[in-house]
C-alpha positions as CSV (number, residue, x, y, z in Angstrom):
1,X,-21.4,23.9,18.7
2,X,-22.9,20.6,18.1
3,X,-24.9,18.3,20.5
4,X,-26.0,21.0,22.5
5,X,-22.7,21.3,23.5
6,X,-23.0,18.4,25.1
7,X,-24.9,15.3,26.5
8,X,-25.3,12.7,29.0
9,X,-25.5,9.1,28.1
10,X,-25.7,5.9,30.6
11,X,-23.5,3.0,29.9
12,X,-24.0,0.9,26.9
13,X,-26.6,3.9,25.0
14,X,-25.7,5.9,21.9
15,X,-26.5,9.1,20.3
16,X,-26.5,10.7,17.0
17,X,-24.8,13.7,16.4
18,X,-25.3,16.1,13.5
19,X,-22.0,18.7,12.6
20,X,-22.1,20.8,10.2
21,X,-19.7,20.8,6.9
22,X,-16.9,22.9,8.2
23,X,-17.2,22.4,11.6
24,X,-14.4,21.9,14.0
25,X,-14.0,21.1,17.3
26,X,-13.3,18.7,20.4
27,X,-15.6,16.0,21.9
28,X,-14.6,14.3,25.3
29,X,-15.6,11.8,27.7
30,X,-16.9,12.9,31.7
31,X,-16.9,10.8,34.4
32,X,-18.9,10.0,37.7
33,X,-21.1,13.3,36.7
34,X,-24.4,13.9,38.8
35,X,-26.6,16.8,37.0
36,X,-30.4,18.2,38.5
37,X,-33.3,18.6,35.9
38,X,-31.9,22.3,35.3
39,X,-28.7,21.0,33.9
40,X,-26.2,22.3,36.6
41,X,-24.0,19.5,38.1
42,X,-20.5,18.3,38.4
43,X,-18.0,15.7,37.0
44,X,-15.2,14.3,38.6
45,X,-13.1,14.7,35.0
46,X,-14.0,16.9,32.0
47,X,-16.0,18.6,33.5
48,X,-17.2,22.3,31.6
49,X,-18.3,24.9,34.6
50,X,-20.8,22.3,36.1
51,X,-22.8,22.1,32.9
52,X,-24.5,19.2,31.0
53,X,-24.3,21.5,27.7
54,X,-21.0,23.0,27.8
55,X,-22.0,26.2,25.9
56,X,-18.3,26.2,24.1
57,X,-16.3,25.5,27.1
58,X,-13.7,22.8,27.5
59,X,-13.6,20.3,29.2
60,X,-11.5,20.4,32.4
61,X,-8.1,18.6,32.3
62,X,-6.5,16.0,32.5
63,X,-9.1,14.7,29.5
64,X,-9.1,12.4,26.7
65,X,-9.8,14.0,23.4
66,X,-11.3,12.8,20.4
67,X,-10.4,16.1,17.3
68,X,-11.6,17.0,14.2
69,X,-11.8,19.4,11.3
70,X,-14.0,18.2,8.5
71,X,-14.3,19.3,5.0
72,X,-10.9,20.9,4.9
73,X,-11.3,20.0,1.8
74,X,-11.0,16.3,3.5
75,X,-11.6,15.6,7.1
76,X,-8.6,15.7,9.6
77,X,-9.3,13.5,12.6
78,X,-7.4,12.2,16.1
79,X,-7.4,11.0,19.8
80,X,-5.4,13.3,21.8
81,X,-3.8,12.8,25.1
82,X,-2.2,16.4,25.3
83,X,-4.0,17.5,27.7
84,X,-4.1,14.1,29.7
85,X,-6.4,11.2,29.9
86,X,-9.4,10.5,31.8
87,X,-11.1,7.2,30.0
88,X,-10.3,5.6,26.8
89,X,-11.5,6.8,23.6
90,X,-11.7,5.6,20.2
91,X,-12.7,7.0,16.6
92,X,-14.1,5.0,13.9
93,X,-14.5,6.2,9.9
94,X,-17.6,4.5,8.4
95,X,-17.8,4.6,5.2
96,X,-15.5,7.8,3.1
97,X,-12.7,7.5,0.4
98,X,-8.8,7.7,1.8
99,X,-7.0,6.2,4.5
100,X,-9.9,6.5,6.9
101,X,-8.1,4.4,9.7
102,X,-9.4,3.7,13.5
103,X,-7.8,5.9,16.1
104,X,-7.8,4.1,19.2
105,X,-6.5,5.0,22.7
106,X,-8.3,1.8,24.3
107,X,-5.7,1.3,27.0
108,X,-6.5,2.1,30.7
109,X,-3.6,4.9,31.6
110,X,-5.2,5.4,34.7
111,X,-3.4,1.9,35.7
112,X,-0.1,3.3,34.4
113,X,0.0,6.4,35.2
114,X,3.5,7.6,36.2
115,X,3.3,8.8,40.0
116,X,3.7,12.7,39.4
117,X,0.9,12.9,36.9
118,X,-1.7,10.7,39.2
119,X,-5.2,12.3,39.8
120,X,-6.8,10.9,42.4
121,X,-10.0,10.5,44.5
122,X,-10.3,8.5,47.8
123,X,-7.1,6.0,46.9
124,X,-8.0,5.4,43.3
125,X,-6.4,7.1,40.0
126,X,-9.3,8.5,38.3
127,X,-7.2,10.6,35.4
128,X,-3.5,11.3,34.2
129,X,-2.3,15.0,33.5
130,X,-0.2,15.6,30.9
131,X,3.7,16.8,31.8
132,X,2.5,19.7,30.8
133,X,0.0,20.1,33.0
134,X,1.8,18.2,36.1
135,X,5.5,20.3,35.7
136,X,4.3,23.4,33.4
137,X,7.7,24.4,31.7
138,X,8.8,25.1,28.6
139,X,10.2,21.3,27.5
140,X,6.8,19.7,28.4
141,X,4.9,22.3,27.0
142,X,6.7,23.0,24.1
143,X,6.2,26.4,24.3
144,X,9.3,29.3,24.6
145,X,12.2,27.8,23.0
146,X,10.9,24.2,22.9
147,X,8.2,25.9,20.3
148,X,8.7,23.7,17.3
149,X,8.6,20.4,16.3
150,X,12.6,20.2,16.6
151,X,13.0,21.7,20.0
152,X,10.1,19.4,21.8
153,X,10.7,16.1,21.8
154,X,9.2,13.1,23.2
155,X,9.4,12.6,27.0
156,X,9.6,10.1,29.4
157,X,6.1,10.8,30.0
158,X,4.9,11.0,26.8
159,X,6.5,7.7,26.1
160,X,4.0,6.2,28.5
161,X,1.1,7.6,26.9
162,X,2.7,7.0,23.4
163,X,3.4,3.5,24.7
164,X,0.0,2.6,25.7
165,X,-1.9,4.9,22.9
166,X,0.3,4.3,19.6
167,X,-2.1,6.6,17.4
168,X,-3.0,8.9,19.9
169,X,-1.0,12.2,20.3
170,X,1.0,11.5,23.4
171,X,3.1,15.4,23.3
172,X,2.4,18.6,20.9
173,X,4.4,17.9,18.1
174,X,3.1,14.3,17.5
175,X,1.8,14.8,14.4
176,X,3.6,12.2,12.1
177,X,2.2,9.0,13.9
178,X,-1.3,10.6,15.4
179,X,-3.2,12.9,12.6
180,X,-5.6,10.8,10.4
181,X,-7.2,11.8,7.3
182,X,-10.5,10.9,5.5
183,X,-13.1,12.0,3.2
184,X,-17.0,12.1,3.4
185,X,-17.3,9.8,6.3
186,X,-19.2,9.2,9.4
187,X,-17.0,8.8,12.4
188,X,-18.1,6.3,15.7
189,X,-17.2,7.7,18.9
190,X,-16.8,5.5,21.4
191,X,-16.1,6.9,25.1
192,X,-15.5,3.6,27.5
């Protein structure tokens, strides 16, 4: 776990965050959270069992992820919109050796957002599930026997995320256009 498993910043601030060599894991951006000086709260999206420090648990879909797993010998990175999007996110190598490219998904889905994957609070989209999460079979999950990348294609829906998002993973099997690669670099994470 790194961050304390997680942390609150207001608009426009930043933090530093340590990980270890070998560490892998997901960050993710919550919205509209309101916490007490104990730490207990809630978040409208991403939210982790009404906690500011998540302790190891995920963040409640539909949430934009940023992924990594560093020093594998070289660090594998991406922005993933498997399990939906929330806000946009974007990763940034500094510095490293290798491709080290920007992974961006800077586009506002909420605004496109086909009609059956629409979260929404008091008239306004606030997230976008994934098929997966919206329909739960097999072909938008790619699980059963739509478990490999030649049985689970691209969807409709993950068109629209693909669309919007060209480097993020938009369905499970998105791996030739969405995993990046670098090594020995610092990443920028940037949750808008």
């Amino acid at each position: 776990m790194i961050g304390d498993g997680g942390l609150q910043l207001e608009p426009g601030r930043s933090a530093h965050v340590h990980a270890p060599a070998g560490w892998s894991g997901r960050m993710w951006p919550r919205r509209d959270c309101s916490f007490d000086s104990s730490g207990r709260g809630f978040c409208l999206t991403g939210d982790c069992g009404g906690l500011l420090q998540c302790a190891g648990a995920g963040g409640s879909p539909p949430v934009t992820l940023a992924e990594f797993t560093l020093d594998s010998p070289i660090d594998y990175y991406d922005v993933s919109l498997v399990d939906g999007y929330n806000a946009p996110v974007s990763v940034v190598p500094m510095g490293g050796a290798g491709s080290c490219r920007p992974v961006t998904c800077e586009s506002d889905l909420n605004r496109s957002c086909p009609g059956p994957l629409r979260v929404e609070r008091g008239g306004e989209v606030v997230a976008c599930k994934s098929a997966c999460m919206a329909f739960g079979t097999p072909a938008y999950c790619c699980t059963g026997e739509f478990a490999s990348p030649e049985a689970c294609r691209p969807t409709a829906y993950s068109r629209v995320f693909k669309k919007a998002c060209p480097t993020a993973y938009s369905y499970a099997y998105d791996d030739p256009t969405s995993i990046f690669m670098c090594r020995g670099a610092d990443y920028l994470i940037t949750f808008c």
